[in-house]
Biotite code that builds the C-alpha atoms (Angstrom):
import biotite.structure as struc

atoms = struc.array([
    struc.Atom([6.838, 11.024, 5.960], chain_id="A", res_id=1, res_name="UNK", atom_name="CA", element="C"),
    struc.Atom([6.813, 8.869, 2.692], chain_id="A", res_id=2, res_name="UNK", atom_name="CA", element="C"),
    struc.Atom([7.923, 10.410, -0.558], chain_id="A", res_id=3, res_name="UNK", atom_name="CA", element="C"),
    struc.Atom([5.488, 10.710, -3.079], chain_id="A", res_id=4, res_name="UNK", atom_name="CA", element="C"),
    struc.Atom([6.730, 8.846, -5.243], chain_id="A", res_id=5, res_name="UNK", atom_name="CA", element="C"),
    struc.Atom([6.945, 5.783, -2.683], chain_id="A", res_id=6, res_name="UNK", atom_name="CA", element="C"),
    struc.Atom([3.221, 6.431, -2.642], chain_id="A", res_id=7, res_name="UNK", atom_name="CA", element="C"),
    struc.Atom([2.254, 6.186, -6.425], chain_id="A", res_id=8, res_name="UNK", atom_name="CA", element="C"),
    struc.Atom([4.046, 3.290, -6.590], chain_id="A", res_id=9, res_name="UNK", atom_name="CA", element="C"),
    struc.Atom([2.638, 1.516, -3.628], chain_id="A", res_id=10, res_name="UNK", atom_name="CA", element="C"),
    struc.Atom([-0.852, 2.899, -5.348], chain_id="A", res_id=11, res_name="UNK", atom_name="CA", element="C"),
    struc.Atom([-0.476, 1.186, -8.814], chain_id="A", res_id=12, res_name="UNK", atom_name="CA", element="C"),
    struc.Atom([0.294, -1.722, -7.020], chain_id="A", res_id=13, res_name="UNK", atom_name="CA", element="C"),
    struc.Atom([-2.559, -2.325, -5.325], chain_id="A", res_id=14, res_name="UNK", atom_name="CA", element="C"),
    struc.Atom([-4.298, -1.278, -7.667], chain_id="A", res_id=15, res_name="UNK", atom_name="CA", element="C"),
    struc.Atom([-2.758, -4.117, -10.531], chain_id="A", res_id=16, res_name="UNK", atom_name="CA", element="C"),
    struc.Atom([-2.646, -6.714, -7.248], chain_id="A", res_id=17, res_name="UNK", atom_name="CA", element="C"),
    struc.Atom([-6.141, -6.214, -7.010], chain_id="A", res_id=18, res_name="UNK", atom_name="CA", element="C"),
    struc.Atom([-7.001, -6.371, -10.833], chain_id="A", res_id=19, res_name="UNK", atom_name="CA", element="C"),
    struc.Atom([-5.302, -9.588, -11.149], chain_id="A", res_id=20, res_name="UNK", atom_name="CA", element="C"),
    struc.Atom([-7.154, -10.636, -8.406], chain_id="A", res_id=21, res_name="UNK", atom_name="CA", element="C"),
    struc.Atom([-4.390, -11.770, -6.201], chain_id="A", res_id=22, res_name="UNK", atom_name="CA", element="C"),
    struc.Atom([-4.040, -10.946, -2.077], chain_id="A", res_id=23, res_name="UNK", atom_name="CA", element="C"),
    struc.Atom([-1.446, -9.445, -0.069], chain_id="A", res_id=24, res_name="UNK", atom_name="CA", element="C"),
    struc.Atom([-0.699, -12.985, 1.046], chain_id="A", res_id=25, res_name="UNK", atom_name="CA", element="C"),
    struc.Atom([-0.494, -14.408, -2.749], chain_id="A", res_id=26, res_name="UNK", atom_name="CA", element="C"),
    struc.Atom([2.234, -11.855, -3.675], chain_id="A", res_id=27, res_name="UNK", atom_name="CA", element="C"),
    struc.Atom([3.988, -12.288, -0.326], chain_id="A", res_id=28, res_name="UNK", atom_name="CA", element="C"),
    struc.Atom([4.472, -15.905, -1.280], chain_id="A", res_id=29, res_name="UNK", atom_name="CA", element="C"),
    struc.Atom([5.866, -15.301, -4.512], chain_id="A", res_id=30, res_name="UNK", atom_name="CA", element="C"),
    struc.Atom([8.363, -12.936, -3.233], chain_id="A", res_id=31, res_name="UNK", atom_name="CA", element="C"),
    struc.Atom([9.005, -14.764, 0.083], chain_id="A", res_id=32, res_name="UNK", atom_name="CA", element="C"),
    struc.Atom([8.000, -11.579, 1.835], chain_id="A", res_id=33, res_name="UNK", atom_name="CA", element="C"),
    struc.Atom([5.142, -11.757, 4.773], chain_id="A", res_id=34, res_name="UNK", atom_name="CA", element="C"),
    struc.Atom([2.111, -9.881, 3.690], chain_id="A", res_id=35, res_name="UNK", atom_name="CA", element="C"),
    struc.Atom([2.927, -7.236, 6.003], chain_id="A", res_id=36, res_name="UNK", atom_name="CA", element="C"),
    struc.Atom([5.561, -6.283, 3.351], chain_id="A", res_id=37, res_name="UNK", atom_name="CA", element="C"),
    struc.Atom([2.999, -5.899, 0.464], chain_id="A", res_id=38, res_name="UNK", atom_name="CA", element="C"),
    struc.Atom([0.951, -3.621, 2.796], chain_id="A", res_id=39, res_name="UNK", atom_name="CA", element="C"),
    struc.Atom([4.097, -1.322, 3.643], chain_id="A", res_id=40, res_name="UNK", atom_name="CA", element="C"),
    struc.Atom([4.806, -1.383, 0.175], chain_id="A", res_id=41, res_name="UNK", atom_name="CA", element="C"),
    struc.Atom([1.306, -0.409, -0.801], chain_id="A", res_id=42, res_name="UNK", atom_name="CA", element="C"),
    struc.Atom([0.904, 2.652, 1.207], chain_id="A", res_id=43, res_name="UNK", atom_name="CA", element="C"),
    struc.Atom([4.408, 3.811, 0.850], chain_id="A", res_id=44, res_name="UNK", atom_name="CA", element="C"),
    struc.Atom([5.664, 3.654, 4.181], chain_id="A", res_id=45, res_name="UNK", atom_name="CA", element="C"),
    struc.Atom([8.553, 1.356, 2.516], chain_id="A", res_id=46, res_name="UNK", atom_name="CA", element="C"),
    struc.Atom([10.502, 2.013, -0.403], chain_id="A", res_id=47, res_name="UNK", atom_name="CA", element="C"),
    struc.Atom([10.097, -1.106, -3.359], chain_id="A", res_id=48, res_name="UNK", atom_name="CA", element="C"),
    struc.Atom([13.629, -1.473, -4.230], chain_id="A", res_id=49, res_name="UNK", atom_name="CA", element="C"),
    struc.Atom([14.523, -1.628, -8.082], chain_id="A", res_id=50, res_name="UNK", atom_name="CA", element="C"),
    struc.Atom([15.005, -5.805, -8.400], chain_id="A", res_id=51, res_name="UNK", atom_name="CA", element="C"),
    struc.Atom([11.747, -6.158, -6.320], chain_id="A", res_id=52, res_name="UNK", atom_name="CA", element="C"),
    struc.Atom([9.827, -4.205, -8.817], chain_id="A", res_id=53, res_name="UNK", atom_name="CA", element="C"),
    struc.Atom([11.568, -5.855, -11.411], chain_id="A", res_id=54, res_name="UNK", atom_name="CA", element="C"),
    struc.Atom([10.078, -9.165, -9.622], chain_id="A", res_id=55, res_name="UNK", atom_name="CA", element="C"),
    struc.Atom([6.497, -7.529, -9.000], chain_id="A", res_id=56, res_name="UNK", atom_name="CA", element="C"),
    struc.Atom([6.132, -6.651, -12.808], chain_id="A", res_id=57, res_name="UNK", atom_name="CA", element="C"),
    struc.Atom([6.875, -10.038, -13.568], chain_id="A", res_id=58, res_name="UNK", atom_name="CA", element="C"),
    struc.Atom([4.641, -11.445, -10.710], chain_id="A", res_id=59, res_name="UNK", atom_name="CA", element="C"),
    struc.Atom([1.896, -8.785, -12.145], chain_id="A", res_id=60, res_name="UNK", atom_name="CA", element="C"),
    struc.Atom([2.393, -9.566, -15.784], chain_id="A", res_id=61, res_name="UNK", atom_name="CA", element="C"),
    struc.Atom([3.188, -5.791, -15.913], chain_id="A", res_id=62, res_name="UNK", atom_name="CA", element="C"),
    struc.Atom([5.688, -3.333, -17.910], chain_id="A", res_id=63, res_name="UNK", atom_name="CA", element="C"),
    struc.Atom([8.145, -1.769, -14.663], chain_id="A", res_id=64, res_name="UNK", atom_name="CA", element="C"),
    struc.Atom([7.406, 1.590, -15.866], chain_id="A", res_id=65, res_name="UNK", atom_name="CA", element="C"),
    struc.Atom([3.416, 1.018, -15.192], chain_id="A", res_id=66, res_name="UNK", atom_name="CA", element="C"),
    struc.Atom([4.586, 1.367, -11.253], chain_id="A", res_id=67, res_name="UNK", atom_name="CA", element="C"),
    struc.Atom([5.355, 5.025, -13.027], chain_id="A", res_id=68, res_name="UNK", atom_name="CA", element="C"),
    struc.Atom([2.652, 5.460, -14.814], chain_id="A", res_id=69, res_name="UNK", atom_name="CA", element="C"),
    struc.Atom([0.622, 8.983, -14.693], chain_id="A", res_id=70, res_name="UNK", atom_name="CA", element="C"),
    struc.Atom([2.819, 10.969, -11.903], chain_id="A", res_id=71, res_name="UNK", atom_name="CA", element="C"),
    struc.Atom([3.891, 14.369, -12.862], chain_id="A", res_id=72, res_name="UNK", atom_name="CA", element="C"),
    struc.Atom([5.954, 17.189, -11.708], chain_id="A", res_id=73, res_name="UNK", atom_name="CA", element="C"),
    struc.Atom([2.853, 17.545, -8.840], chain_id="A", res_id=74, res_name="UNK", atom_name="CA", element="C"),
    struc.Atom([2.832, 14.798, -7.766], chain_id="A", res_id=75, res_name="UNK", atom_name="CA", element="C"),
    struc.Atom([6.579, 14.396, -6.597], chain_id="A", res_id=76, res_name="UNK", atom_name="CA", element="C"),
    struc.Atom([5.939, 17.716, -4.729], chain_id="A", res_id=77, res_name="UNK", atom_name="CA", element="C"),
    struc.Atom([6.386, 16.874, -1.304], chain_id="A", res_id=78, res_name="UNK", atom_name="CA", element="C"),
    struc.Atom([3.154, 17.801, 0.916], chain_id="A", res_id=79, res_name="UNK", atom_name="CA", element="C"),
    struc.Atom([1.601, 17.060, 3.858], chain_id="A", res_id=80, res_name="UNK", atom_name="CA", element="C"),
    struc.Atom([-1.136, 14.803, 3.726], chain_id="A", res_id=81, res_name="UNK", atom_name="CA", element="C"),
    struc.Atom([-2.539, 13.673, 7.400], chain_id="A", res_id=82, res_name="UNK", atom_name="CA", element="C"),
    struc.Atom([-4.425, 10.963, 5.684], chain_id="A", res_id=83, res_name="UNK", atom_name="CA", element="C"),
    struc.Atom([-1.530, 9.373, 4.924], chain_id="A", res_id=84, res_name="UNK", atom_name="CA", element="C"),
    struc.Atom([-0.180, 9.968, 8.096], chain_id="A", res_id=85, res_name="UNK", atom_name="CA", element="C"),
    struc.Atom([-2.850, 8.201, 9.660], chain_id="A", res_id=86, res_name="UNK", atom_name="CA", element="C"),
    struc.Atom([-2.119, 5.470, 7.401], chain_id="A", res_id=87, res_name="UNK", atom_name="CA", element="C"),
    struc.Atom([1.387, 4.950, 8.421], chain_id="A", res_id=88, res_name="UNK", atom_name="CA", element="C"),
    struc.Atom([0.455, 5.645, 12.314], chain_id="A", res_id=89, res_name="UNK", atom_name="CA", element="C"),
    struc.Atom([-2.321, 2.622, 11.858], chain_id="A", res_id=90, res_name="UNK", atom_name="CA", element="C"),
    struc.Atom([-0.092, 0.347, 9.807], chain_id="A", res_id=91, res_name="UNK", atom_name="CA", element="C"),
    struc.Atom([2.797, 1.030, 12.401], chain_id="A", res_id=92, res_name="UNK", atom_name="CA", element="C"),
    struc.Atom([0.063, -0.698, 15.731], chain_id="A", res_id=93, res_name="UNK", atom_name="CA", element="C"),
    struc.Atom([1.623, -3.670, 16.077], chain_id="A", res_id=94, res_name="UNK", atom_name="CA", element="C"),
    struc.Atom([-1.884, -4.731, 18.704], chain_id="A", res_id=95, res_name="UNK", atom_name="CA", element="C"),
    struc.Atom([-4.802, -6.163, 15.755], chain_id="A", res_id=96, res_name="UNK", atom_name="CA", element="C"),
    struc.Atom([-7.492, -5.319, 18.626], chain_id="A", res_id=97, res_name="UNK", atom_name="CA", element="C"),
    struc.Atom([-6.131, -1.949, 18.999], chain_id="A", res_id=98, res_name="UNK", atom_name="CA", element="C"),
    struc.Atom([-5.814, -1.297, 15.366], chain_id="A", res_id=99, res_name="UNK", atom_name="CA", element="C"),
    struc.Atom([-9.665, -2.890, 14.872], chain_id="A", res_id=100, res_name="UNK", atom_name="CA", element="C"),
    struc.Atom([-11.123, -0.344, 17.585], chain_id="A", res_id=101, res_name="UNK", atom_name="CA", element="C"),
    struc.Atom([-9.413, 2.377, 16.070], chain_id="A", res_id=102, res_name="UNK", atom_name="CA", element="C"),
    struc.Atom([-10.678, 1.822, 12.569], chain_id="A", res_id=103, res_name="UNK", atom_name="CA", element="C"),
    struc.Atom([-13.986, 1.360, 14.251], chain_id="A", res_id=104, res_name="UNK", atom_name="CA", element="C"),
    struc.Atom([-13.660, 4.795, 15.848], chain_id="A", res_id=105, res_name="UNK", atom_name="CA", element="C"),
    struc.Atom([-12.774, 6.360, 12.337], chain_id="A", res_id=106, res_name="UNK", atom_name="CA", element="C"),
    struc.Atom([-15.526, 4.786, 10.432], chain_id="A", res_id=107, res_name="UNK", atom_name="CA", element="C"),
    struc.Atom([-18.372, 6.126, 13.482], chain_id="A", res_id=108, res_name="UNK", atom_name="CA", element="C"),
    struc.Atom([-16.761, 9.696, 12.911], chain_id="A", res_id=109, res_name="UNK", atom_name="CA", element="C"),
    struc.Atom([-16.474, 10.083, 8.837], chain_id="A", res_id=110, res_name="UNK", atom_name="CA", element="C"),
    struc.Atom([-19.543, 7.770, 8.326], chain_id="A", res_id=111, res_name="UNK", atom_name="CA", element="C"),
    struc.Atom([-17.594, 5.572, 6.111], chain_id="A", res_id=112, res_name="UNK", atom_name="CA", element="C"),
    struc.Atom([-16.645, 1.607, 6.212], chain_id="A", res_id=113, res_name="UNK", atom_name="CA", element="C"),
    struc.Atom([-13.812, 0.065, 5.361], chain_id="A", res_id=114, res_name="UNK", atom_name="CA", element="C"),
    struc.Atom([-14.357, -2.964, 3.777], chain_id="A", res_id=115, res_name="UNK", atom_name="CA", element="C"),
    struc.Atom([-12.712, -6.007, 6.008], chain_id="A", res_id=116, res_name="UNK", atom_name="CA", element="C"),
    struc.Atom([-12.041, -9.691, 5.662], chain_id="A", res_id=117, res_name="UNK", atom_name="CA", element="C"),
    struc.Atom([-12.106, -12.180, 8.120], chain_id="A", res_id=118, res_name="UNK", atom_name="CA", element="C"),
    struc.Atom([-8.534, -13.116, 9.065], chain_id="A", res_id=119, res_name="UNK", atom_name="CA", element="C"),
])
């Protein structure tokens, strides 16, 4: 299970990645990581060492500590969250058509899309 920590930070990155308008694959590049990285990194299911948030900041035109920014004593509570262990499951399907037909299935049972682009 991820720390929650791991998690926030993985959060405000995406979240500043997509603010500045930039893709998995544009950080990646910078970092000469594959955009799988990003995505591990983004959901928490892999730590973002000290020297590669260093280099994200920088990437992100961003202070480090906003990769800190607004977690509290609750949120470094460890809990169980299944959503977040469906993440990590879904991220760890190695088979796109697999991974596809699953999201499909979870979309037709909460009545929610996720939002895709063509690869």
């Amino acid at each position: 299970m991820s720390h929650p920590v791991d998690v926030h930070v993985g959060k405000r990155l995406k979240q500043i990645r997509t603010l500045r308008r930039m893709s998995q694959t544009d950080v990646a590049k910078k970092l000469s990581l594959s955009f799988q990285q990003i995505q591990k990194y983004e959901i928490g299911s892999n730590r973002v060492a000290a020297s590669r948030l260093f280099e994200l900041s920088r990437i992100l035109d961003v202070p480090t500590s906003y990769f800190f920014e607004g977690i509290d004593e609750a949120d470094v509570s460890v809990h169980n969250d299944s959503g977040l262990d469906i993440v990590n499951a879904l991220a760890a399907i190695e088979d796109d058509k697999i991974k596809s037909r699953i999201v499909t299935f979870i979309e037709d049972v909460s009545g929610l899309t996720v939002a895709r682009r063509a690869s």
